[in-house]
Structures are given as structure tokens and as C-alpha cells.
mmCIF file of the N, C-alpha and C atoms, coordinates in Angstrom:
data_MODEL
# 
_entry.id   MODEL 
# 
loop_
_atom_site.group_PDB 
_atom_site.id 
_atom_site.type_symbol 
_atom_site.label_atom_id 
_atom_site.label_alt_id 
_atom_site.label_comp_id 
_atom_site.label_asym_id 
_atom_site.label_entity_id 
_atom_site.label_seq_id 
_atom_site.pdbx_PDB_ins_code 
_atom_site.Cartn_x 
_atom_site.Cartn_y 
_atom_site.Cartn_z 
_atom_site.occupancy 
_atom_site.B_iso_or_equiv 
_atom_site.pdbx_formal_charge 
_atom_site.auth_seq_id 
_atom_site.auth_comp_id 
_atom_site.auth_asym_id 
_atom_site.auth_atom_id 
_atom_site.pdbx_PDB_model_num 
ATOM 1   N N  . UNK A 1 1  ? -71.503 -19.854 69.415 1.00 0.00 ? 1  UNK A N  1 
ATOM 2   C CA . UNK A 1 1  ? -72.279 -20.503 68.373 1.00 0.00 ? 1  UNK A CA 1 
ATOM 3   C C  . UNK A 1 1  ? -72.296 -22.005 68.647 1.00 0.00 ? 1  UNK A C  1 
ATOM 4   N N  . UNK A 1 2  ? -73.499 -22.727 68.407 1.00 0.00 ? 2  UNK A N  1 
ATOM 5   C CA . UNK A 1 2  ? -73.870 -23.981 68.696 1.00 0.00 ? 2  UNK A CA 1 
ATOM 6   C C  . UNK A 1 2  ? -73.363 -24.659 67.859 1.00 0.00 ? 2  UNK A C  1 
ATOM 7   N N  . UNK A 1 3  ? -72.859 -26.517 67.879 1.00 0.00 ? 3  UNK A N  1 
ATOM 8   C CA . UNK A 1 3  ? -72.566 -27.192 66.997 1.00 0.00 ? 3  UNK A CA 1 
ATOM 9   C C  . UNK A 1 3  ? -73.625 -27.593 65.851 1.00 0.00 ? 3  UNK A C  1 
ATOM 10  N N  . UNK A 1 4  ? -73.467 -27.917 64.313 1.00 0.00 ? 4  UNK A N  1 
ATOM 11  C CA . UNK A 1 4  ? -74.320 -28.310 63.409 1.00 0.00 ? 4  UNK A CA 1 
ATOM 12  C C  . UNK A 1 4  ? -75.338 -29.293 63.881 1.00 0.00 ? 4  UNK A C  1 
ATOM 13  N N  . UNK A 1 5  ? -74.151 -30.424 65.156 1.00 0.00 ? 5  UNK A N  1 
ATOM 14  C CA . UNK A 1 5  ? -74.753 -31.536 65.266 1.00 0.00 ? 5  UNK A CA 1 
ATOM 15  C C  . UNK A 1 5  ? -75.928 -31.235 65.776 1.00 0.00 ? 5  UNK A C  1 
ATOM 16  N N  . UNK A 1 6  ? -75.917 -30.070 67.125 1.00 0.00 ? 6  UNK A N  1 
ATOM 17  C CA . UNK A 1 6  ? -76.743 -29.861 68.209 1.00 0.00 ? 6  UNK A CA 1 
ATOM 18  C C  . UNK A 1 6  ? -78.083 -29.036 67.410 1.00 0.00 ? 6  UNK A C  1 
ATOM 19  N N  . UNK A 1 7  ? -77.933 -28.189 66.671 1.00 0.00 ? 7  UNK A N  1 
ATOM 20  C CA . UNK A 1 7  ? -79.081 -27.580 66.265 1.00 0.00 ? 7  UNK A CA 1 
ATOM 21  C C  . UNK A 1 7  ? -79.838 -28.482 65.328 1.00 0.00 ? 7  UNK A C  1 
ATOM 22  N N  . UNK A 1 8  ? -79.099 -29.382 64.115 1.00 0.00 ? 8  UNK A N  1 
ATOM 23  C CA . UNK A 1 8  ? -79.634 -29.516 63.148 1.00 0.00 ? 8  UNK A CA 1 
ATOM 24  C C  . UNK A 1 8  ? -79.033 -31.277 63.326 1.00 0.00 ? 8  UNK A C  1 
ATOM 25  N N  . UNK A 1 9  ? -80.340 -32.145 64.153 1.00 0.00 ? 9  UNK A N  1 
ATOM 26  C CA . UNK A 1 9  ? -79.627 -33.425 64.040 1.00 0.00 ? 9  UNK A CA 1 
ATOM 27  C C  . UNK A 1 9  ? -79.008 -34.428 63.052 1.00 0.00 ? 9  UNK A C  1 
ATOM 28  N N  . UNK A 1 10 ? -79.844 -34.303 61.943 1.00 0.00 ? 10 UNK A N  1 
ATOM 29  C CA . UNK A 1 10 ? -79.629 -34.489 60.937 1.00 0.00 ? 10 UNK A CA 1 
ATOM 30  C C  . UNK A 1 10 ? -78.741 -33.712 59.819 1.00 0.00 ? 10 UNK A C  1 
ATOM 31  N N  . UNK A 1 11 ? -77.850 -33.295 60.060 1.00 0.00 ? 11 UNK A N  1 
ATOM 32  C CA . UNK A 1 11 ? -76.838 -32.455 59.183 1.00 0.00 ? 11 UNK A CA 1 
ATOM 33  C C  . UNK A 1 11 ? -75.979 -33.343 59.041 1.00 0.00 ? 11 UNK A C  1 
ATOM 34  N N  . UNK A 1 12 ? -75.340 -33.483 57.576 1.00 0.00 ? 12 UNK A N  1 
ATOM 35  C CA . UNK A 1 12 ? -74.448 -34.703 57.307 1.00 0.00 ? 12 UNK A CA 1 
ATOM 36  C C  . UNK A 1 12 ? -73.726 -32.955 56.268 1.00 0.00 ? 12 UNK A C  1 
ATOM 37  N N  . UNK A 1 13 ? -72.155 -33.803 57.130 1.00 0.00 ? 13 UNK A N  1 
ATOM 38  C CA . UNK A 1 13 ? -71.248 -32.961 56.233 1.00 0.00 ? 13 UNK A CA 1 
ATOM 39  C C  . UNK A 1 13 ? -70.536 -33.032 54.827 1.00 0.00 ? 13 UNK A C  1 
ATOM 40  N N  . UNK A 1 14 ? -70.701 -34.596 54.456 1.00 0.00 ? 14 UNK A N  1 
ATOM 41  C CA . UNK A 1 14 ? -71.057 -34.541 52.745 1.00 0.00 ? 14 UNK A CA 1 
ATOM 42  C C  . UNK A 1 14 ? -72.185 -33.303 52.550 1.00 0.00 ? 14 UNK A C  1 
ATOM 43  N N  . UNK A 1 15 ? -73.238 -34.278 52.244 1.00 0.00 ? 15 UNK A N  1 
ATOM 44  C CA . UNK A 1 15 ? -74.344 -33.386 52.007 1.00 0.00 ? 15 UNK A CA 1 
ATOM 45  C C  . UNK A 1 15 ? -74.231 -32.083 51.880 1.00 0.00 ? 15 UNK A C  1 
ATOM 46  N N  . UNK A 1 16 ? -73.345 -31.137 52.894 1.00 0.00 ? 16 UNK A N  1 
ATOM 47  C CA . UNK A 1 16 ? -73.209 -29.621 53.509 1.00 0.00 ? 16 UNK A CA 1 
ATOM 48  C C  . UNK A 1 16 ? -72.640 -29.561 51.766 1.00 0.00 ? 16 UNK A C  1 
ATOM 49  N N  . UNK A 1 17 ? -70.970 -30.467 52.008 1.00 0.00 ? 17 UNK A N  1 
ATOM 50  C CA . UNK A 1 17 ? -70.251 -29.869 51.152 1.00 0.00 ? 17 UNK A CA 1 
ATOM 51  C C  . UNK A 1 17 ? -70.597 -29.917 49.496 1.00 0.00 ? 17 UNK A C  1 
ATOM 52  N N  . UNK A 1 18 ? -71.503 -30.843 49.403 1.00 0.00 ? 18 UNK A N  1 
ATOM 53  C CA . UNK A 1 18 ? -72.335 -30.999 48.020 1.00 0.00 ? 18 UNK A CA 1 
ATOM 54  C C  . UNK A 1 18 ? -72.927 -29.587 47.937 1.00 0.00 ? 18 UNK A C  1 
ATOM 55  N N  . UNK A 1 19 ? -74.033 -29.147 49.073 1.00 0.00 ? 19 UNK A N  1 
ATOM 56  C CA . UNK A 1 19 ? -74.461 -28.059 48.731 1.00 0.00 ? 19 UNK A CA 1 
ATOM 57  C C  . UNK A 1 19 ? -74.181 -26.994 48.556 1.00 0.00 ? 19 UNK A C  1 
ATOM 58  N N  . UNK A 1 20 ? -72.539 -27.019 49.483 1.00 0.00 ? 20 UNK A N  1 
ATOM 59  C CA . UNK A 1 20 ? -71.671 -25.554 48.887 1.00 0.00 ? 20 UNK A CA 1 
ATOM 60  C C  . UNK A 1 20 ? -71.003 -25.964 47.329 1.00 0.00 ? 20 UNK A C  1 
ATOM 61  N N  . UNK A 1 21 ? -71.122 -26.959 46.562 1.00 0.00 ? 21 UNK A N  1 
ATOM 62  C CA . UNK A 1 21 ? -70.306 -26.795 45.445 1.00 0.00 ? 21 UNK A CA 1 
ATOM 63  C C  . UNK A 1 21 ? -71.465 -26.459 44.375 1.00 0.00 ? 21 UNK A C  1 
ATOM 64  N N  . UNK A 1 22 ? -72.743 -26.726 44.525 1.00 0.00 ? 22 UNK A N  1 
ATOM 65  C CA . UNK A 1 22 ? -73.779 -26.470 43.650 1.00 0.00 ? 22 UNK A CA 1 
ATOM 66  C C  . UNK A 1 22 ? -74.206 -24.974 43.500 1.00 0.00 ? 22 UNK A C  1 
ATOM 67  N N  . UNK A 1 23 ? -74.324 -24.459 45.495 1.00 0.00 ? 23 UNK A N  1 
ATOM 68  C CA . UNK A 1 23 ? -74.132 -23.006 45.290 1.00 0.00 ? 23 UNK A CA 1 
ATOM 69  C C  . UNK A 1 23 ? -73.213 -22.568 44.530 1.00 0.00 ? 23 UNK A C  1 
ATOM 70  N N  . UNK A 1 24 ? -72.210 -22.720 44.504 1.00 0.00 ? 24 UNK A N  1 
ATOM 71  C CA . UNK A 1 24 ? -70.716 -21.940 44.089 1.00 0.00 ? 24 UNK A CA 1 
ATOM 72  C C  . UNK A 1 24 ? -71.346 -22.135 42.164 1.00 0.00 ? 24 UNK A C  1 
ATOM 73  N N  . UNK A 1 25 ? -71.822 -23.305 41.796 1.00 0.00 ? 25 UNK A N  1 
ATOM 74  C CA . UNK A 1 25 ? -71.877 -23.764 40.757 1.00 0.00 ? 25 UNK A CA 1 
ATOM 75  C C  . UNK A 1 25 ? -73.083 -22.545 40.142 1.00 0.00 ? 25 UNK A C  1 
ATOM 76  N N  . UNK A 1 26 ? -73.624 -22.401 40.985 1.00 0.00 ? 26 UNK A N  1 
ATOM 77  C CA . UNK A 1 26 ? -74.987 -21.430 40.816 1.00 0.00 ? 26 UNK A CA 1 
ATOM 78  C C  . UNK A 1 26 ? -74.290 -19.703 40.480 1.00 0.00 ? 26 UNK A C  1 
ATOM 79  N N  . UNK A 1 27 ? -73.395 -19.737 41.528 1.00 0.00 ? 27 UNK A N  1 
ATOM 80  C CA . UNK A 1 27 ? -72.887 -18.256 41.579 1.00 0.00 ? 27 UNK A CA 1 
ATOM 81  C C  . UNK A 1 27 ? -72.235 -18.085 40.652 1.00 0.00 ? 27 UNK A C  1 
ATOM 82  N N  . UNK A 1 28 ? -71.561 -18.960 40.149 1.00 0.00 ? 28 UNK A N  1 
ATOM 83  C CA . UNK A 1 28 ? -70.696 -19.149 38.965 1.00 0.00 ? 28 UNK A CA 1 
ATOM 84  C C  . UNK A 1 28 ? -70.521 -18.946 37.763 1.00 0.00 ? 28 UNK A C  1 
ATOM 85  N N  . UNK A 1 29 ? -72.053 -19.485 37.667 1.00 0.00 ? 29 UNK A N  1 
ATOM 86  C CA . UNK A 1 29 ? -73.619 -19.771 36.294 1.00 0.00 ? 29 UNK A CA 1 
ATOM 87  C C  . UNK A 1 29 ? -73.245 -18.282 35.270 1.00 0.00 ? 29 UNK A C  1 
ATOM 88  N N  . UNK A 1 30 ? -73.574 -17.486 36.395 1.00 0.00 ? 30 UNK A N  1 
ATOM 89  C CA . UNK A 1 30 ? -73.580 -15.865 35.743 1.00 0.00 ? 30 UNK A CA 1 
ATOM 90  C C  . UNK A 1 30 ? -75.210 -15.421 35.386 1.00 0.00 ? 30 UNK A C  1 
ATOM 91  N N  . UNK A 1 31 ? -75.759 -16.611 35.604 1.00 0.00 ? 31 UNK A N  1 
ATOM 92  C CA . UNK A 1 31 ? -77.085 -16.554 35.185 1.00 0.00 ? 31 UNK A CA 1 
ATOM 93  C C  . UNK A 1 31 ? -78.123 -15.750 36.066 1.00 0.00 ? 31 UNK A C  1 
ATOM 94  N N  . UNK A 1 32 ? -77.629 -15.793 37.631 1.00 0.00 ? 32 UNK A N  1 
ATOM 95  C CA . UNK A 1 32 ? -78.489 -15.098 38.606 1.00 0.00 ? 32 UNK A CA 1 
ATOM 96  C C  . UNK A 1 32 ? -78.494 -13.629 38.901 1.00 0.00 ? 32 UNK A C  1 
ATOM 97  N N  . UNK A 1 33 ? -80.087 -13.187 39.263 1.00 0.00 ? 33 UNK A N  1 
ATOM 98  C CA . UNK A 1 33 ? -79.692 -11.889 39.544 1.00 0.00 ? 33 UNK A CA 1 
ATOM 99  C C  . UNK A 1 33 ? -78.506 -11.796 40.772 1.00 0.00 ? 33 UNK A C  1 
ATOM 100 N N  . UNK A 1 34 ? -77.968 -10.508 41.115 1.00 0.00 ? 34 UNK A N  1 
ATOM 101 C CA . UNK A 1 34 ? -77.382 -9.580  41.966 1.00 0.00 ? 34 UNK A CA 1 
ATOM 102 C C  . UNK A 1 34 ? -77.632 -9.981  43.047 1.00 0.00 ? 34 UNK A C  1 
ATOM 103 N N  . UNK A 1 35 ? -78.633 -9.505  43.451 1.00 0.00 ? 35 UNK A N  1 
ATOM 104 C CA . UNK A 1 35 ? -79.270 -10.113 44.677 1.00 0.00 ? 35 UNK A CA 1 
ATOM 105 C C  . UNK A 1 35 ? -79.639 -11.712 44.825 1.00 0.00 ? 35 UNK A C  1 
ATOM 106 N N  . UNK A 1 36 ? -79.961 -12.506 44.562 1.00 0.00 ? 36 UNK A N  1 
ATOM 107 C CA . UNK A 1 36 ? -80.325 -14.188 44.343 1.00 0.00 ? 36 UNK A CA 1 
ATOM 108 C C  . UNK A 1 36 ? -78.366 -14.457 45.118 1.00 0.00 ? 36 UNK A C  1 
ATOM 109 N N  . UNK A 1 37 ? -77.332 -13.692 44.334 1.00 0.00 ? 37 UNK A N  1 
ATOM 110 C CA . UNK A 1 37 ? -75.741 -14.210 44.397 1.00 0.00 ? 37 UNK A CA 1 
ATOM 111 C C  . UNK A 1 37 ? -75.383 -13.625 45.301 1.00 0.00 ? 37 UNK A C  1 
ATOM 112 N N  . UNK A 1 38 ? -75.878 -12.364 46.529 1.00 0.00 ? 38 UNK A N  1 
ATOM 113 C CA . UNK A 1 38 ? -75.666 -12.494 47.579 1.00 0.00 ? 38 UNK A CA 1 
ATOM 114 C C  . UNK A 1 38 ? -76.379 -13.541 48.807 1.00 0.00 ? 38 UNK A C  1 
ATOM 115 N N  . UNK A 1 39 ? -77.949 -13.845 47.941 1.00 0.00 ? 39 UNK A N  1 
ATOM 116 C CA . UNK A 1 39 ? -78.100 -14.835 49.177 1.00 0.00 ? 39 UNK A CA 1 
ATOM 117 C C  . UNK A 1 39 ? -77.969 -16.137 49.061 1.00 0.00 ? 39 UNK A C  1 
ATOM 118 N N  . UNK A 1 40 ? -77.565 -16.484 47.928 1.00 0.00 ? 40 UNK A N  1 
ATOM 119 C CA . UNK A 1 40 ? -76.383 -17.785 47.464 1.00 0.00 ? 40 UNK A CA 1 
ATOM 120 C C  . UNK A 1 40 ? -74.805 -17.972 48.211 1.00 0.00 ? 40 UNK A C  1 
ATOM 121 N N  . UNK A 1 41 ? -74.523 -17.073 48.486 1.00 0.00 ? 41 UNK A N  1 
ATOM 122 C CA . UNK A 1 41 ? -73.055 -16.256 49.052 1.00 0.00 ? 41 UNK A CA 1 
ATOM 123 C C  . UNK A 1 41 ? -73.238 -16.336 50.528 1.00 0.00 ? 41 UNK A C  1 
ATOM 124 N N  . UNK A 1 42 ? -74.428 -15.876 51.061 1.00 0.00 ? 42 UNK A N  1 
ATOM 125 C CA . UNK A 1 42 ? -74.331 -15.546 51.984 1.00 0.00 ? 42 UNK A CA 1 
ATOM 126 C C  . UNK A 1 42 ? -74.900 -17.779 53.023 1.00 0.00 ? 42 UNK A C  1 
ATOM 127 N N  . UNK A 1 43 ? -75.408 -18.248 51.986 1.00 0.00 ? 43 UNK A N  1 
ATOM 128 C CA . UNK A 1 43 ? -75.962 -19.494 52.784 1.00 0.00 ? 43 UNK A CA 1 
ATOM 129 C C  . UNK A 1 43 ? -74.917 -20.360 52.288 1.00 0.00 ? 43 UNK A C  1 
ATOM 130 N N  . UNK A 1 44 ? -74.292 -19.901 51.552 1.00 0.00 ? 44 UNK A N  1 
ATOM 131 C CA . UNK A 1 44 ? -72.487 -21.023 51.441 1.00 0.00 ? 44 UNK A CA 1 
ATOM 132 C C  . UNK A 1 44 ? -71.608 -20.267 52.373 1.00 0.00 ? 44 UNK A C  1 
ATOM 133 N N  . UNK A 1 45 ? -71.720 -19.265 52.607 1.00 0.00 ? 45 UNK A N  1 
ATOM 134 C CA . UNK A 1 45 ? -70.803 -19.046 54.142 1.00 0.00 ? 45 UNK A CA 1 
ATOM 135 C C  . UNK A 1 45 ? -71.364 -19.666 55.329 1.00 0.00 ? 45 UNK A C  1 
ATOM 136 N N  . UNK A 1 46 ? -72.557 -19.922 55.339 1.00 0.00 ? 46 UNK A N  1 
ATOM 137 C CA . UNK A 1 46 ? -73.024 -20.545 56.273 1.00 0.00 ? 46 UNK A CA 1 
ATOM 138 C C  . UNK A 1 46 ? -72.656 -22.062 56.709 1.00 0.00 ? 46 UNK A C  1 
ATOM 139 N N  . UNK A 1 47 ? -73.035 -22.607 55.547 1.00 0.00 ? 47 UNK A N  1 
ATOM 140 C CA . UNK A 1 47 ? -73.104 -23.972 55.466 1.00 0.00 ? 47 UNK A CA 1 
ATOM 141 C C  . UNK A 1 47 ? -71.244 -24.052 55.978 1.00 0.00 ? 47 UNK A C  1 
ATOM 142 N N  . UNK A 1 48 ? -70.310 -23.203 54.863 1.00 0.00 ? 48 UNK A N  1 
ATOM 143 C CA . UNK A 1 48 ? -68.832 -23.836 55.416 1.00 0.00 ? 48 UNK A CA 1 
ATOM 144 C C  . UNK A 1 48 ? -68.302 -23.687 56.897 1.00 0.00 ? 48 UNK A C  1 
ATOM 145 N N  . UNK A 1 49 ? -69.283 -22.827 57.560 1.00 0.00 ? 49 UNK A N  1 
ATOM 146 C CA . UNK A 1 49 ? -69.024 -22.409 58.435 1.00 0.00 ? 49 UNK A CA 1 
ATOM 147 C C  . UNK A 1 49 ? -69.145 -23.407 59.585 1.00 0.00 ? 49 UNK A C  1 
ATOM 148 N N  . UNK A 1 50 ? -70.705 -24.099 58.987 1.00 0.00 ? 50 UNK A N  1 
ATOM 149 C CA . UNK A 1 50 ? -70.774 -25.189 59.874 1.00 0.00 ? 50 UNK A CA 1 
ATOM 150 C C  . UNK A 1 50 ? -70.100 -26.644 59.866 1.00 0.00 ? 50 UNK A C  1 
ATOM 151 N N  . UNK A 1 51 ? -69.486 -26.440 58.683 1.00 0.00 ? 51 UNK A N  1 
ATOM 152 C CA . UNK A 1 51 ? -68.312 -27.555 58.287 1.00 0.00 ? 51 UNK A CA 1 
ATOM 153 C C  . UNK A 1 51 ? -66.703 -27.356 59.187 1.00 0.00 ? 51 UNK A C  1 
ATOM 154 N N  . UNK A 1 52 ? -66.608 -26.013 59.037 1.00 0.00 ? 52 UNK A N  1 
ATOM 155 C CA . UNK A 1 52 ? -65.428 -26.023 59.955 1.00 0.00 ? 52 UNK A CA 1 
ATOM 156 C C  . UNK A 1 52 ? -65.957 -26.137 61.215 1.00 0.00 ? 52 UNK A C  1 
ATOM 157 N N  . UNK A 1 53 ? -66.917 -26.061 61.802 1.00 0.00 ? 53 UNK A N  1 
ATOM 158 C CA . UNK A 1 53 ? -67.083 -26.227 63.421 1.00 0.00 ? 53 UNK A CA 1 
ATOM 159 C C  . UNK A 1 53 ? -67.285 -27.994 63.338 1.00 0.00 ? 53 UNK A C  1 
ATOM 160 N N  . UNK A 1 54 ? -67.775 -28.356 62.705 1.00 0.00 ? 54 UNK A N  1 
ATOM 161 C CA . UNK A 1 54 ? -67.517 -29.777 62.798 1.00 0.00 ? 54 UNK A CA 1 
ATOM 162 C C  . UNK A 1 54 ? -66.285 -30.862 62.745 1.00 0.00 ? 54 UNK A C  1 
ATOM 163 N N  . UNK A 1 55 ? -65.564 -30.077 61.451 1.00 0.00 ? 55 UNK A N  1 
ATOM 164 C CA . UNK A 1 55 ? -64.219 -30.346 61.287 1.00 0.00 ? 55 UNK A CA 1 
ATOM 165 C C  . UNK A 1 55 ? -63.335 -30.314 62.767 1.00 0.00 ? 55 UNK A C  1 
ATOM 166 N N  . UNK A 1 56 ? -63.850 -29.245 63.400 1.00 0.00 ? 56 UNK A N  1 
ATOM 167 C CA . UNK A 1 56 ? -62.740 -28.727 64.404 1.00 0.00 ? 56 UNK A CA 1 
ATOM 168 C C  . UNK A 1 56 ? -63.173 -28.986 65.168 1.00 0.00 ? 56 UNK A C  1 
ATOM 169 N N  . UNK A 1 57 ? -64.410 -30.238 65.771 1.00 0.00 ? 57 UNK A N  1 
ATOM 170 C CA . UNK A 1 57 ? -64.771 -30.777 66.724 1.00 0.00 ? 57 UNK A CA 1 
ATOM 171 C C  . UNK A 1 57 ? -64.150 -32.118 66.578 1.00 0.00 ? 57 UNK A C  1 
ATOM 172 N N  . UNK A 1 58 ? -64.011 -32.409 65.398 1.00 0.00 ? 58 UNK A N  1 
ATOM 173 C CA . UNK A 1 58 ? -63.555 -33.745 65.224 1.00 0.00 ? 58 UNK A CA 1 
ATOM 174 C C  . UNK A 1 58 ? -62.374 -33.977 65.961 1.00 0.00 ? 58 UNK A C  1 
ATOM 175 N N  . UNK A 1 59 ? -61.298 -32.981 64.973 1.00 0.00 ? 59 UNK A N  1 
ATOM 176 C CA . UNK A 1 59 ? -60.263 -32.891 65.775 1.00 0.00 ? 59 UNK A CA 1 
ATOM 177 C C  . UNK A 1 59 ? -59.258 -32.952 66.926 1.00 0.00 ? 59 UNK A C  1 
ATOM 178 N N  . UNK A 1 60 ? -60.453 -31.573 67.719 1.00 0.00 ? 60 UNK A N  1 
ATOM 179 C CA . UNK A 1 60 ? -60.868 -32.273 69.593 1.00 0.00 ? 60 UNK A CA 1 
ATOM 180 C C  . UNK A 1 60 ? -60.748 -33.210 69.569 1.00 0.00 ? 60 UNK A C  1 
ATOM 181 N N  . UNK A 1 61 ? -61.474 -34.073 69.280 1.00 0.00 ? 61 UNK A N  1 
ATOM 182 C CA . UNK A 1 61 ? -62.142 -35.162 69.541 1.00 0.00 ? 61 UNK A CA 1 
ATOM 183 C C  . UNK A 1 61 ? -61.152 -36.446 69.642 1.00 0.00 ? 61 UNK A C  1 
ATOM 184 N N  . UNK A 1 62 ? -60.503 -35.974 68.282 1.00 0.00 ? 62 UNK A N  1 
ATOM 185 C CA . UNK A 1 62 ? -59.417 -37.101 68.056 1.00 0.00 ? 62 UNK A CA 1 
ATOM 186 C C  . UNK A 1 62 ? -58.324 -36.697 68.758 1.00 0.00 ? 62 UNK A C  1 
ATOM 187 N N  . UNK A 1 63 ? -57.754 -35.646 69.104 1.00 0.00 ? 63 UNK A N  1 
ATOM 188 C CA . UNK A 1 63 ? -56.662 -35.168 70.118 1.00 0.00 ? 63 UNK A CA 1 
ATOM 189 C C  . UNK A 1 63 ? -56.802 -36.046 71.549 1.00 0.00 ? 63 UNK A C  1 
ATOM 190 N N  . UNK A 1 64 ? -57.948 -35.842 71.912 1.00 0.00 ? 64 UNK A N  1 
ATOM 191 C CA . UNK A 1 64 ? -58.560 -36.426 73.274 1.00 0.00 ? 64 UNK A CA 1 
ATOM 192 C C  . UNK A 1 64 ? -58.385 -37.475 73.039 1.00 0.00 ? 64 UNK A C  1 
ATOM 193 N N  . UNK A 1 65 ? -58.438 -38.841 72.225 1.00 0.00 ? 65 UNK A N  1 
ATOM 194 C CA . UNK A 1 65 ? -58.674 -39.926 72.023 1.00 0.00 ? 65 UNK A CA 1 
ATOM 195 C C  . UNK A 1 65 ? -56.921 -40.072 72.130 1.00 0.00 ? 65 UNK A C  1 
ATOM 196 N N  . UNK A 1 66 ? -56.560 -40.121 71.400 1.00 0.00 ? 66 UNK A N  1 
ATOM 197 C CA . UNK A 1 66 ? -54.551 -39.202 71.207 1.00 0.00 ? 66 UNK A CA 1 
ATOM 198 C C  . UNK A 1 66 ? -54.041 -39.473 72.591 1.00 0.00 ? 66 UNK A C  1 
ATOM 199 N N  . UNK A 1 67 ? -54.621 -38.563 72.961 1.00 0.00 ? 67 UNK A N  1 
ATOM 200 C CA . UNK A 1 67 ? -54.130 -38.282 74.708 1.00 0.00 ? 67 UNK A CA 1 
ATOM 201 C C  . UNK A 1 67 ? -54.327 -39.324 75.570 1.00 0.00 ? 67 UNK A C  1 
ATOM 202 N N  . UNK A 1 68 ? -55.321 -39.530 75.518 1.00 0.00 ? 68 UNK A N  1 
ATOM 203 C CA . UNK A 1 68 ? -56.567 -40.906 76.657 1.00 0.00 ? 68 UNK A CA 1 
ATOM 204 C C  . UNK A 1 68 ? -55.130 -41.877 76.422 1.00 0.00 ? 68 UNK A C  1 
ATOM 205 N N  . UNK A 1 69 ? -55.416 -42.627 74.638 1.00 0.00 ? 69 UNK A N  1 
ATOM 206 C CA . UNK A 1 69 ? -54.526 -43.378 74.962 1.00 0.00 ? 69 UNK A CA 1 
ATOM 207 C C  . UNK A 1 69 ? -52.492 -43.527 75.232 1.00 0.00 ? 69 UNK A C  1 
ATOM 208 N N  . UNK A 1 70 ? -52.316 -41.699 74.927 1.00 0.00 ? 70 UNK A N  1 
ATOM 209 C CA . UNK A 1 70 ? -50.972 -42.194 75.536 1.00 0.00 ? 70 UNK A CA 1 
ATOM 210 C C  . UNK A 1 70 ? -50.679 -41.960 76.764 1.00 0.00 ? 70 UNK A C  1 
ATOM 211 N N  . UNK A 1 71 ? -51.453 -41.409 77.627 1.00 0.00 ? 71 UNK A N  1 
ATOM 212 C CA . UNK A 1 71 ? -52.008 -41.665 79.246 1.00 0.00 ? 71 UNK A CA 1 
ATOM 213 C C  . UNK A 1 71 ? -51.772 -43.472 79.768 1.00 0.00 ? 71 UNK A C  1 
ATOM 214 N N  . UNK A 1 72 ? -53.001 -44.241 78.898 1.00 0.00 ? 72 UNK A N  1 
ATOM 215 C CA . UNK A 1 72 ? -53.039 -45.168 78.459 1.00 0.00 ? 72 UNK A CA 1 
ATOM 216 C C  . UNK A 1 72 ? -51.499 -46.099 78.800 1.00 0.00 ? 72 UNK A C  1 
ATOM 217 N N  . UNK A 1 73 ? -50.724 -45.656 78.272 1.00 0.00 ? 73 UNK A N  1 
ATOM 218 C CA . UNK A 1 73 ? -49.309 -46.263 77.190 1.00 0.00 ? 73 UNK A CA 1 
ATOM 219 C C  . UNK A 1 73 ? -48.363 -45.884 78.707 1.00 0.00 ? 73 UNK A C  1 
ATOM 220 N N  . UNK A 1 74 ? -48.677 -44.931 79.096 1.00 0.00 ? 74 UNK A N  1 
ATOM 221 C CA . UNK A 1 74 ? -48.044 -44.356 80.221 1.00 0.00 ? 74 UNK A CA 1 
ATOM 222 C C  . UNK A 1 74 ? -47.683 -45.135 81.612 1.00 0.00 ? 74 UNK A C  1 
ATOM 223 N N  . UNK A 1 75 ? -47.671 -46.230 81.907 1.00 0.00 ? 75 UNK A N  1 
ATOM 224 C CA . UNK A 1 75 ? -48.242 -46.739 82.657 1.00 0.00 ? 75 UNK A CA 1 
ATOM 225 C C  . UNK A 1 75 ? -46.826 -47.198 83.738 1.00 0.00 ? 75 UNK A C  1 
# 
């Protein structure tokens, strides 16, 4: 599976997580049909999904940076 960044350039992970709390807020409601709260359900698994691949690129990211400089320090 591709990163958020790479498919969707514009994906900001606020934004994501705003839109999973409004879903949740929606599912919540009690107000929606059956069906509407699986595909509410099913596009907030999505969205967190693409939050943890971002999250866990960061990470990378910062590990590597971590490393570089105690390579760096190593001297």
C-alpha cells in the first residue's frame, strides 16, 4: 500500500483526524441508517489507516535522522 503523501498530495493529517472524529460523531448520532454507519465505518478505517502509515513514516524518518547524527557524534 502506497503512502497518503504519494497518492493524495494534499492530505494533511490534522484534517484526516478532524474527519475521523466527525465520522465517529456521525456514527455516534444514532441518527443514521444501518447502512450510511457501515460506510461511515468503513471511510474512518480508512482515513486512520492512512494516519498510521504516516505516523509510521515519520518515525522512520526520525530514527534515520537519530542514527545519521549519532554516526555523526561517532567520529
Amino acid at each position: 500500500m502506497s503512502s497518503s503523501s504519494e497518492t493524495e498530495p494534499n492530505w494533511n493529517y490534522e484534517a484526516s483526524v478532524a474527519e475521523i472524529e466527525a465520522l465517529i460523531e456521525k456514527i455516534e448520532s444514532g441518527d443514521l441508517p444501518l447502512e450510511s454507519v457501515f460506510s461511515e465505518f468503513e471511510i474512518a478505517v480508512k482515513q486512520i489507516q492512512h494516519c498510521e502509515q504516516f505516523l509510521d513514516q515519520g518515525v522512520k524518518r526520525m530514527e534515520l535522522l537519530i542514527e545519521t547524527l549519532e554516526d555523526d557524534l561517532d567520529f
